[in-house]
C-alpha positions in Angstrom: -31.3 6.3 1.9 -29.4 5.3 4.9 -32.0 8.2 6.6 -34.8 5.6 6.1 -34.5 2.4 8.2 -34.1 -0.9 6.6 -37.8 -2.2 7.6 -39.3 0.8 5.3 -36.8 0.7 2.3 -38.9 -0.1 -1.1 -38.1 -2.9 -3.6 -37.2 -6.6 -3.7 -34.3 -6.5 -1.7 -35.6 -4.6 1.5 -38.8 -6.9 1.1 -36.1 -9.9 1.6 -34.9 -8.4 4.3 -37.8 -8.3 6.2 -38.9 -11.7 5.4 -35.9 -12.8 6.9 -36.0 -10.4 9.9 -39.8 -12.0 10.9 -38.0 -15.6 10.0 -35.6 -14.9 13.2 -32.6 -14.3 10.8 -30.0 -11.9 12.1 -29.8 -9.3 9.8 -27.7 -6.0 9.8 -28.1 -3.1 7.3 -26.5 -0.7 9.6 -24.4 1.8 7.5 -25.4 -0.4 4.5 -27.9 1.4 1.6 -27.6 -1.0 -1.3 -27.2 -4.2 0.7 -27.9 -5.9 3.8 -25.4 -8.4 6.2 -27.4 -12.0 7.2 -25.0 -13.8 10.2 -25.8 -17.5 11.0 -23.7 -17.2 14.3 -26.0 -14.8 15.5 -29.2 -16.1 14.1 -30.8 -18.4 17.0 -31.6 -21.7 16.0 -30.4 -21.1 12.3 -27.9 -23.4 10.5 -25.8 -23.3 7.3 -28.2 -25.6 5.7 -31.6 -23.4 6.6 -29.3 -20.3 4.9 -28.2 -22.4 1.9 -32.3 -23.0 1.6 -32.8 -19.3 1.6 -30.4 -18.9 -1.0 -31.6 -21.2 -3.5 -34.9 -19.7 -3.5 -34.0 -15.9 -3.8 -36.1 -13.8 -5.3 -35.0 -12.6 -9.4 -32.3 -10.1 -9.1 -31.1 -10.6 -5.7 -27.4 -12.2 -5.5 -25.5 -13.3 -2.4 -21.8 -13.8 -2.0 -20.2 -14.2 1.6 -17.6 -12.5 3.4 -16.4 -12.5 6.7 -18.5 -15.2 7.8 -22.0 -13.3 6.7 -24.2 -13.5 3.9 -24.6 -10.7 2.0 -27.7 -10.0 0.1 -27.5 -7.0 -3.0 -29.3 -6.5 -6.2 -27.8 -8.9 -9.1 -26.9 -6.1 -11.1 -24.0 -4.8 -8.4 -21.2 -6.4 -6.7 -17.8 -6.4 -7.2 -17.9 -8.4 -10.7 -20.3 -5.8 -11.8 -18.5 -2.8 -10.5 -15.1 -4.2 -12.6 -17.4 -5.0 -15.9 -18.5 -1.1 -15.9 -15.5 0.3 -15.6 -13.5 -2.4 -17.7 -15.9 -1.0 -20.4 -15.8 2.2 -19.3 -12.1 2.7 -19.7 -12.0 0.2 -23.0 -10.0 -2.3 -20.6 -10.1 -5.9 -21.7 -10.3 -9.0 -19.4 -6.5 -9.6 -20.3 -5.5 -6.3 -19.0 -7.3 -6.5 -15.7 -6.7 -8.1 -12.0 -7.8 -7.9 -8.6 -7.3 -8.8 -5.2 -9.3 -10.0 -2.7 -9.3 -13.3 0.2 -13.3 -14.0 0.3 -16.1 -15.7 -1.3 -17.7 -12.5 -2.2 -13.9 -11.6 -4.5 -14.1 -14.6 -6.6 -17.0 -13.4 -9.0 -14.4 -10.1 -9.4 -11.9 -13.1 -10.2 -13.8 -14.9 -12.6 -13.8 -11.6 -15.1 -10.1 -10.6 -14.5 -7.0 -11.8 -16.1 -5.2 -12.7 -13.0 -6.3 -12.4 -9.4 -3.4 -11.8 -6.2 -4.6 -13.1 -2.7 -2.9 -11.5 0.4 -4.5 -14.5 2.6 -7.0 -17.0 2.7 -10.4 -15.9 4.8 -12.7 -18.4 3.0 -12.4 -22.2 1.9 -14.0 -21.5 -1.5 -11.1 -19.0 -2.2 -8.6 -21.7 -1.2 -10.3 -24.1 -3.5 -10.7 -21.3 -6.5 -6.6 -21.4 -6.1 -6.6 -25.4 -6.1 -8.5 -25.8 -8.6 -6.6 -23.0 -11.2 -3.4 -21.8 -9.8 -2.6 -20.2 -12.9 -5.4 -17.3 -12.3 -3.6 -16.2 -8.9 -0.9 -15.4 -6.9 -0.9 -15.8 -3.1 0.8 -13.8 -0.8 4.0 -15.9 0.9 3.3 -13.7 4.0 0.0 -13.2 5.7 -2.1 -10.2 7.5 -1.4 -6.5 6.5 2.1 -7.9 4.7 0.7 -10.0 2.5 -1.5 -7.2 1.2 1.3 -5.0 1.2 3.0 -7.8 -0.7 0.7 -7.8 -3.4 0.6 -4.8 -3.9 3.8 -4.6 -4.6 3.9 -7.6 -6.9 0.6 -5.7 -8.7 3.1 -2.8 -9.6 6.0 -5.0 -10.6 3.8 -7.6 -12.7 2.0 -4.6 -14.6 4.6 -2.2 -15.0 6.0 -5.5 -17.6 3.1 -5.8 -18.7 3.1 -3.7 -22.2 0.0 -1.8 -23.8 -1.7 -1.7 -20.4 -4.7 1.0 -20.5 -2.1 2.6 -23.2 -4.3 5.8 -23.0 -2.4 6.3 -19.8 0.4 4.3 -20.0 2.2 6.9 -18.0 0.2 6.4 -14.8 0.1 3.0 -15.1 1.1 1.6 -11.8 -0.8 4.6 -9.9 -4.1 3.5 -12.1 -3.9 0.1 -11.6 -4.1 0.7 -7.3 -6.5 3.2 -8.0 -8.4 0.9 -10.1 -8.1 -1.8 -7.8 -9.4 0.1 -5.0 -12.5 1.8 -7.2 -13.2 -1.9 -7.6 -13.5 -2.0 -3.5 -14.9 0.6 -3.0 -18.1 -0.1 -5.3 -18.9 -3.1 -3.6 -20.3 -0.6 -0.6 
């Protein structure tokens, strides 16, 4: 798909796009096939409050989350939330037995269907406010950058190697899962 240039994909989504390509919006589907980028910054003469207009009018089955500063535009029935219900269900994982990590707007629907969510670092306010608002659903990183990932990733392994019963059907891989888990969970959201 990534063959065929953004202005002549098919469907809903791409037809968004290009509405808000001839409304002067910056948008960037470069190495993107399921998704497209929207930047405010580099959208002349565009504000926050013209993209929170676009937002409230999007068309059925198109969702937005933001990260890194951008707005990114994707069919409803993906993102990272998505991506964790399939394979929660896939692998007969419950809610209780799942986390994630992530810093950005775009990780806190993945939050909102996990047990317990670890932040390396804050990139967005609404992730800060997420924490504020229930600290019990996450940890945060004491260190920031690179560390604090590392750092949670480390406190990933420790918290669910006590937890018992986790996926049991592989309860002998359980730390190694629960990474590769994490990052099948990334790694969807593209």
């Amino acid at each position: 798909p990534e063959a065929i240039p953004a202005s002549e994909r098919p469907g809903a989504l791409w037809d968004l796009f290009r509405r808000l390509e001839r409304d002067g919006w910056a948008c960037d589907a470069q190495s993107y096939v399921t998704d497209f980028r929207v930047s405010v910054k580099k959208s002349k003469g565009k504000t926050d409050a013209d993209l929170r207009s676009v937002i409230a009018s999007l068309p059925a089955g198109i969702a937005c989350s933001f990260n890194l500063g951008s707005a990114d535009f994707y069919p409803a029935t993906s993102g990272k939330d998505m991506a964790a219900q399939y394979l929660m269900q896939k692998f007969g994982v419950s809610q209780e037995q799942s986390v994630s990590m992530g810093d950005d707007d775009n990780d806190l629907g993945l939050a909102a269907v996990v047990r317990h969510t670890y932040i390396p670092g804050f990139t967005a306010d609404t992730v800060r406010q997420a924490v504020s608002k229930d600290p019990a659903s996450f940890t945060v990183a004491q260190t920031g950058g690179f560390l604090g990932t590392e750092e949670m990733l480390e406190r990933i392994s420790m918290d669910l190697g006590s937890v018992q019963g986790w996926l049991p059907r592989f309860s002998t891989f359980s730390t190694s899962l629960a990474v590769l888990f994490l990052a099948a969970l990334f790694a969807a959201q593209r």
